[in-house]
VOBA-1610 file (N, C-alpha, C; in pm, whole numbers, padded with zeros to 5 digits, always signed):
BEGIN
Unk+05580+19520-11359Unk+05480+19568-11265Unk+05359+19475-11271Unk+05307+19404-11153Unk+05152+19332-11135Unk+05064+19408-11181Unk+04962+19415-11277Unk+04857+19451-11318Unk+04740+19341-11234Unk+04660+19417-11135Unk+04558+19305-11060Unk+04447+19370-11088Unk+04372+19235-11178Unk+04233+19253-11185Unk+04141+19196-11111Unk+03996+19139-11099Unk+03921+19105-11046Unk+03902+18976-11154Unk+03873+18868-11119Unk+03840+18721-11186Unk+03653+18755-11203Unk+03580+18732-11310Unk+03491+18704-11317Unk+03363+18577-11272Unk+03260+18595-11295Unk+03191+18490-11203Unk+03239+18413-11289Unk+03255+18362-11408Unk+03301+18256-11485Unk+03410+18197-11393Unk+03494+18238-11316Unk+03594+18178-11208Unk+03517+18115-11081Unk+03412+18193-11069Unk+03302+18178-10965Unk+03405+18214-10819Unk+03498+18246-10886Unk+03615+18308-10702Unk+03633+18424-10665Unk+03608+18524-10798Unk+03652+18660-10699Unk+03749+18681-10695Unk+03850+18629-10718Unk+03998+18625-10656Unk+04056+18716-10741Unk+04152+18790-10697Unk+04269+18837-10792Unk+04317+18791-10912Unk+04415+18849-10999Unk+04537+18749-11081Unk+04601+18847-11134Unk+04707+18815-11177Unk+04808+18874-11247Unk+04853+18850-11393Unk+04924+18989-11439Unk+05013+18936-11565Unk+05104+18949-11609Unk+05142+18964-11477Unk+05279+18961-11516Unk+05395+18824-11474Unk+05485+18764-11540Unk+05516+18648-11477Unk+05644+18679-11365Unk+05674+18816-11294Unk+05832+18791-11224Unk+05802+18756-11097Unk+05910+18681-11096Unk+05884+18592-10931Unk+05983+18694-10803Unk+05922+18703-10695Unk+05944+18723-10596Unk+06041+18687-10529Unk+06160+18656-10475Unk+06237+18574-10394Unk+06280+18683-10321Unk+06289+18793-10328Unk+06325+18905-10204Unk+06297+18831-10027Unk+06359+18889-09926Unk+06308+18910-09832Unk+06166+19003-09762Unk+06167+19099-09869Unk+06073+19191-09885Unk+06013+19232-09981Unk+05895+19309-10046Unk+05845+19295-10110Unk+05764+19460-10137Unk+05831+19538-10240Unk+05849+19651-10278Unk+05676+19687-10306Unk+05572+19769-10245Unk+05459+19812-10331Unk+05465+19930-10399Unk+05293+19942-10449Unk+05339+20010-10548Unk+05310+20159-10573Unk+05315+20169-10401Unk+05266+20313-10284Unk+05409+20359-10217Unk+05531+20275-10314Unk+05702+20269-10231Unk+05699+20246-10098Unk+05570+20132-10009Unk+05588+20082-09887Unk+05611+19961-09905Unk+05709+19896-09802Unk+05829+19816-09838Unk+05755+19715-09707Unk+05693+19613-09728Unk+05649+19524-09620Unk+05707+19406-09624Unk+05744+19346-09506Unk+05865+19238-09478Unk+05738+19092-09516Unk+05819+19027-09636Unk+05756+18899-09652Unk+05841+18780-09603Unk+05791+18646-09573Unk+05902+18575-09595Unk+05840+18499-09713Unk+05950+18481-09795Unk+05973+18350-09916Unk+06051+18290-09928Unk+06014+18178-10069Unk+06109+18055-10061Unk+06127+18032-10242Unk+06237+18049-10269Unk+06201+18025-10434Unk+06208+17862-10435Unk+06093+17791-10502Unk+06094+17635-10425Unk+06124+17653-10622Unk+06192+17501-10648Unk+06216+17432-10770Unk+06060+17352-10794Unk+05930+17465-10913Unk+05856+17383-10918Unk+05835+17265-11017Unk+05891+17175-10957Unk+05906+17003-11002Unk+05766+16926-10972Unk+05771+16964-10846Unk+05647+16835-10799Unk+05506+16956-10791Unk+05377+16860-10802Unk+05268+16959-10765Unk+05234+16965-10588Unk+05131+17033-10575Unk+05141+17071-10441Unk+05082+17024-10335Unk+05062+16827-10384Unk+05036+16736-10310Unk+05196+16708-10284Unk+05288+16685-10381Unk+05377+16688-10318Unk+05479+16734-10267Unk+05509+16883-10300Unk+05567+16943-10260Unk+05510+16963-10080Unk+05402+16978-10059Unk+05387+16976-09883Unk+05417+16817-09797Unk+05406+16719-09934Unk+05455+16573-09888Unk+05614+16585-09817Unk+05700+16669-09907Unk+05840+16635-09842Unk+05862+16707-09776Unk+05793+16834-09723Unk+05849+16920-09564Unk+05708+16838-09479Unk+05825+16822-09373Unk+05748+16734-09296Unk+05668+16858-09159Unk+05683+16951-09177Unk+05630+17082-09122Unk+05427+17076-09141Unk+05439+16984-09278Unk+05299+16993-09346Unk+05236+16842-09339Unk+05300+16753-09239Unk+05260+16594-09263Unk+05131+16603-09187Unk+05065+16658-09112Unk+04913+16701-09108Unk+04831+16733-09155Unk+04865+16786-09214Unk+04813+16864-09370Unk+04802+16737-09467Unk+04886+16685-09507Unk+04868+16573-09632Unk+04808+16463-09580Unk+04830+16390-09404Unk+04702+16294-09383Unk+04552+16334-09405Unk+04553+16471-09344Unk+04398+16503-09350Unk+04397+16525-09507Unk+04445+16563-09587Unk+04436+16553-09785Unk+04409+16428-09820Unk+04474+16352-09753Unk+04481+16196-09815Unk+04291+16141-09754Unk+04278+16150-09578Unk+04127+16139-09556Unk+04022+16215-09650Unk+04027+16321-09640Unk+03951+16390-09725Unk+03912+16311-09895Unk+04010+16267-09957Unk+04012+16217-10101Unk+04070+16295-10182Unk+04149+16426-10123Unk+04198+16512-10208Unk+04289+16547-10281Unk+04361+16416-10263Unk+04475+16393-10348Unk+04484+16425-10472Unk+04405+16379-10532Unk+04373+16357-10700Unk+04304+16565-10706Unk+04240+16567-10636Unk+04208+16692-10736Unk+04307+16811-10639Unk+04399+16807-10579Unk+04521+16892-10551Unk+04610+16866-10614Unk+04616+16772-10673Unk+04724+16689-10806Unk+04697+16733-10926Unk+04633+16775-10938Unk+04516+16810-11021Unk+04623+16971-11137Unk+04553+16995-11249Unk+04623+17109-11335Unk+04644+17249-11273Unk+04502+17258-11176Unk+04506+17411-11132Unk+04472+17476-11235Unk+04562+17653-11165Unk+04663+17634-11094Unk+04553+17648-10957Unk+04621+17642-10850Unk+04555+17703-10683Unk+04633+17762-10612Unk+04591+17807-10554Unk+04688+17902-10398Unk+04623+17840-10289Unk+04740+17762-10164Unk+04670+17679-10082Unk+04703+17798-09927Unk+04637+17813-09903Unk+04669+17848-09745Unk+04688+17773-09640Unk+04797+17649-09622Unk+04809+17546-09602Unk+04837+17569-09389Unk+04779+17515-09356Unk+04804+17515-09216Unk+04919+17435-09166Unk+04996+17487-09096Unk+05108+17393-09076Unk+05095+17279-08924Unk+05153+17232-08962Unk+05154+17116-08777Unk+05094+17143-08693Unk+05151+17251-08640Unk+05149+17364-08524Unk+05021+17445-08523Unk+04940+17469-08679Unk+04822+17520-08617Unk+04709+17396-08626Unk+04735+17314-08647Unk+04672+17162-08619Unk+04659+17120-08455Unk+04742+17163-08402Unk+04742+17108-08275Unk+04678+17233-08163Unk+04648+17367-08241Unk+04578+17454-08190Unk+04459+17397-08165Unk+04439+17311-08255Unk+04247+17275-08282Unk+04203+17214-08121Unk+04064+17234-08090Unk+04041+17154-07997Unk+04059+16974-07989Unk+04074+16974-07855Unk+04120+16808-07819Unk+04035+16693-07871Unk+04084+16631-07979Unk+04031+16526-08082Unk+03920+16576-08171Unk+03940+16707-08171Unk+03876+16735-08320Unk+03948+16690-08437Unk+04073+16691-08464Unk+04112+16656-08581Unk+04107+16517-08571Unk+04149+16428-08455Unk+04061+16276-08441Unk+03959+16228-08523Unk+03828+16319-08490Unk+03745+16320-08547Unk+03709+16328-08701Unk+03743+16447-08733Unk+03733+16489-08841Unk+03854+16355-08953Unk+03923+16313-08882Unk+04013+16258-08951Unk+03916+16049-09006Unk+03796+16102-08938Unk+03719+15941-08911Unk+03672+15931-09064Unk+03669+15835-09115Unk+03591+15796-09302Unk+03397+15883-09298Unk+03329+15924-09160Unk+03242+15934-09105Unk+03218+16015-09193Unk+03354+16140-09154Unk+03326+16267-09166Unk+03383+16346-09256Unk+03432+16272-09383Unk+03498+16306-09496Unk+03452+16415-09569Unk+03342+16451-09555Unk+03280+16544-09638Unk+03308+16680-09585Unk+03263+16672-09414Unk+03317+16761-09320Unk+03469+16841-09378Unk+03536+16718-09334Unk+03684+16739-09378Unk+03728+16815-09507Unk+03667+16768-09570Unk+03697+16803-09722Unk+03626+16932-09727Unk+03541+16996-09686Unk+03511+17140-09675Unk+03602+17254-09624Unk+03639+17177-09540Unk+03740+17252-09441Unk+03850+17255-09488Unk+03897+17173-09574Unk+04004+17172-09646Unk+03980+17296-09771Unk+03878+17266-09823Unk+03876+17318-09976Unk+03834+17471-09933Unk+03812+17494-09789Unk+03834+17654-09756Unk+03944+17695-09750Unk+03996+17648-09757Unk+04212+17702-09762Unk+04257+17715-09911Unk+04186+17665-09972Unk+04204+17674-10126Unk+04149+17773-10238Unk+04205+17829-10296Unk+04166+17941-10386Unk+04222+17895-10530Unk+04137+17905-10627Unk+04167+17888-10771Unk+04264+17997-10805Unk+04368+17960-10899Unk+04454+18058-10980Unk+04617+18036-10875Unk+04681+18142-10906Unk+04818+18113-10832Unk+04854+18285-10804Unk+04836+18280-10688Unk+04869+18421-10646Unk+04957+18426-10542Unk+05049+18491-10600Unk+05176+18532-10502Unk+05205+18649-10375Unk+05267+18692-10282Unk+05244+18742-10184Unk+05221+18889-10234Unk+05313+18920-10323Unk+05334+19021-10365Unk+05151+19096-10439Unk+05133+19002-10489Unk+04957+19012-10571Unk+04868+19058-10425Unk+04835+18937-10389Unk+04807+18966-10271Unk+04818+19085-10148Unk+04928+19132-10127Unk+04931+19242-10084Unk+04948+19387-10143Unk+04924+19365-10316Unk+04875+19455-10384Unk+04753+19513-10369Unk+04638+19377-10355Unk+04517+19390-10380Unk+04463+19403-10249Unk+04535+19446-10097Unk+04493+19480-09962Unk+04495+19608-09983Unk+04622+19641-10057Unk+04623+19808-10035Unk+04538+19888-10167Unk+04509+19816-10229Unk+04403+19884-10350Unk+04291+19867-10286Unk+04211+19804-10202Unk+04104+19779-10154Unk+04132+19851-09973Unk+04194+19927-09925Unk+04199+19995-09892Unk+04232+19910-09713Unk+04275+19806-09736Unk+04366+19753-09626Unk+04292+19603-09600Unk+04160+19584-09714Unk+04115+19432-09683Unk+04097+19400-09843Unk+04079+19268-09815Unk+04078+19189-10000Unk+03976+19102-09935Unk+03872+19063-10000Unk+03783+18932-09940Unk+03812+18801-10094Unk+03803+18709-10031Unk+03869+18602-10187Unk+03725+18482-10146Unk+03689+18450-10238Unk+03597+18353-10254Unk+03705+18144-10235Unk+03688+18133-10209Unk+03737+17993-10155Unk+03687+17881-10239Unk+03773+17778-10267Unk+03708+17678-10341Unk+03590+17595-10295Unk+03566+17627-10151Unk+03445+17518-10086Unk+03305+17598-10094Unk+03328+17763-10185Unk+03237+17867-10163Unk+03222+17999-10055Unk+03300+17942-09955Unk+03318+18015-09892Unk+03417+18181-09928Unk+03396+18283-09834Unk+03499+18400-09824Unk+03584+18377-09702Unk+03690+18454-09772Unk+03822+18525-09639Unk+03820+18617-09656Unk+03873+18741-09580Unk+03894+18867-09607Unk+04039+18837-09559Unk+04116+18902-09608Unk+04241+18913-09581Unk+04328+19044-09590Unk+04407+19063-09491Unk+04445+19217-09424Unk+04592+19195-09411Unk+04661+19322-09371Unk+04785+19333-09320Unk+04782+19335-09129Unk+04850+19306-09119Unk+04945+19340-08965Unk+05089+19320-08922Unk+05105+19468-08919Unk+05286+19413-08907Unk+05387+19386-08985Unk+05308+19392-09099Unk+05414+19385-09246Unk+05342+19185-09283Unk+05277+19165-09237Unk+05212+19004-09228Unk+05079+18987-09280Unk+05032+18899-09395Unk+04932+18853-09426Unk+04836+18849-09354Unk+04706+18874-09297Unk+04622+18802-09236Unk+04476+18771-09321Unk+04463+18661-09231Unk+04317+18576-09241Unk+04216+18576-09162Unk+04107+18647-09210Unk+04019+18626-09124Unk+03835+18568-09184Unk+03827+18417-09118Unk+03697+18326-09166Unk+03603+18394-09104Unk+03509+18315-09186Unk+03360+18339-09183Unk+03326+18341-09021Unk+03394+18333-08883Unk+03414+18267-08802Unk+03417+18407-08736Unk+03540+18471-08744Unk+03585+18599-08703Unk+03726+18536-08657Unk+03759+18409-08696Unk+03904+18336-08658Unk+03997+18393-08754Unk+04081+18378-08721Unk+04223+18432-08774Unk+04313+18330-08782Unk+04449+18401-08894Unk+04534+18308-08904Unk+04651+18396-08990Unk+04782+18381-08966Unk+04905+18444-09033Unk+05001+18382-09132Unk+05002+18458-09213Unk+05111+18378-09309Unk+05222+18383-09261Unk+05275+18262-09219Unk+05401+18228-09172Unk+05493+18224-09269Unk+05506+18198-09410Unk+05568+18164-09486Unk+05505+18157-09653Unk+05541+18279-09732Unk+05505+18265-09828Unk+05571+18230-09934Unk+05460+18200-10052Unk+05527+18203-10192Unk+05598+18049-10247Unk+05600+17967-10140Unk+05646+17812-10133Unk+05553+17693-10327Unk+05697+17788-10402Unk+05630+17706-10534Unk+05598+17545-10584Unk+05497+17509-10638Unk+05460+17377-10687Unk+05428+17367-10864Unk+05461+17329-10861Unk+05432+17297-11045Unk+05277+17353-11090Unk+05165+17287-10974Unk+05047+17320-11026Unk+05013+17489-10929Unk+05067+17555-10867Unk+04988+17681-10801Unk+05122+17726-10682Unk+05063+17751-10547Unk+05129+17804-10432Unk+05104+17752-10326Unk+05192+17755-10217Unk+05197+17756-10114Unk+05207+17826-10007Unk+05120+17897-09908Unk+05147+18013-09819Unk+05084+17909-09692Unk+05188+17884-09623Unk+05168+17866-09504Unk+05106+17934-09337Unk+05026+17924-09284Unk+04942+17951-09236Unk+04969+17895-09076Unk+04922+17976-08942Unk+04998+17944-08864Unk+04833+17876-08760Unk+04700+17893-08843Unk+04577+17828-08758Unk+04508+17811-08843Unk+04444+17713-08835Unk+04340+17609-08913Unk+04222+17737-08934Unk+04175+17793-09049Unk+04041+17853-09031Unk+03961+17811-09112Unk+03805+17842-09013Unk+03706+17739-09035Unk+03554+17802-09087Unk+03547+17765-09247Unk+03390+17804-09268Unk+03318+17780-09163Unk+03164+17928-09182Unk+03060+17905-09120Unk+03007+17762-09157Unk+02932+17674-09008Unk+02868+17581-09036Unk+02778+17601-09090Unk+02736+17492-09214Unk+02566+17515-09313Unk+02508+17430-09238
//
């Protein structure tokens, strides 16, 4: 059984965690209210960390140019662990026309790298955690982000959601995608901290 606590400011995230170690690979994902919400997962072989594990599905080769502009290689390579809310192709091309152009320029690296490190959460939390800690919090979880920022994150439909500082949204398309250093939950739209 997940025991989910709250991370202290010493984490400075807020975030969930667990302690228990059993992994998930169901199609679905049993709570602990006996409501049975449809996940998707992937039991991935974690070999590589989670620069490269999104390197070899080419679903995520948007994702790792803008990692590579950003400079973020090295600290997504990095021990962790993290949980990435990784945007896939497809919500890349949602973005407006040559924003990611842009953002992709040496100009605006810092930009970039914010926007990135809002998809990122310290620790390694699995779908199952995660949609523990929606229904203990009474259908929302808010998670502190590595760039400082919050998400609140909800159900719909038996489905993850995301919602930024923005009031933008975004769905987990695909969870639980393992890496040596954390997770992978794929994400179907880019969401974007408030501008400072």
């Amino acid at each position: 059984m997940k025991l989910v606590k709250t991370i202290s400011a010493l984490a400075l995230l807020g975030v969930i965690t667990t302690s228990c170690g059993e992994k998930k690979t169901a199609e679905s994902t049993e709570m602990t209210d006996s409501t049975t919400v449809a996940v998707d997962t992937v039991a991935a072989a974690e070999t590589g960390n989670i620069v490269d594990v999104a390197s070899a599905n080419a679903d995520f080769s948007t994702l790792v140019t803008a990692v590579k502009a950003a400079n973020l290689v090295e600290t997504l390579s990095g021990d962790g662990p993290f949980t990435v809310f990784a945007p896939n192709n497809a919500a890349f091309d949602k973005l407006a026309k040559n924003t990611l152009d842009d953002l992709l320029k040496p100009e605006n690296a810092e930009k970039l790298k914010s926007i990135l490190t809002y998809h990122v959460v310290a620790g390694k939390f699995d779908a199952a955690t995660v949609i523990a800690a929606i229904n203990k919090g009474n259908g929302k979880h808010s998670v502190t982000t590595v760039n400082g920022g919050t998400i609140s994150l909800s159900l719909s439909d038996g489905k993850v959601m995301l919602t930024d500082e923005n009031a933008g949204t975004a769905t987990v398309i695909l969870a639980d995608v393992g890496a040596s250093n954390g997770l992978i939950h794929a994400i179907d739209t880019v969401v974007m901290p408030k501008s400072k």
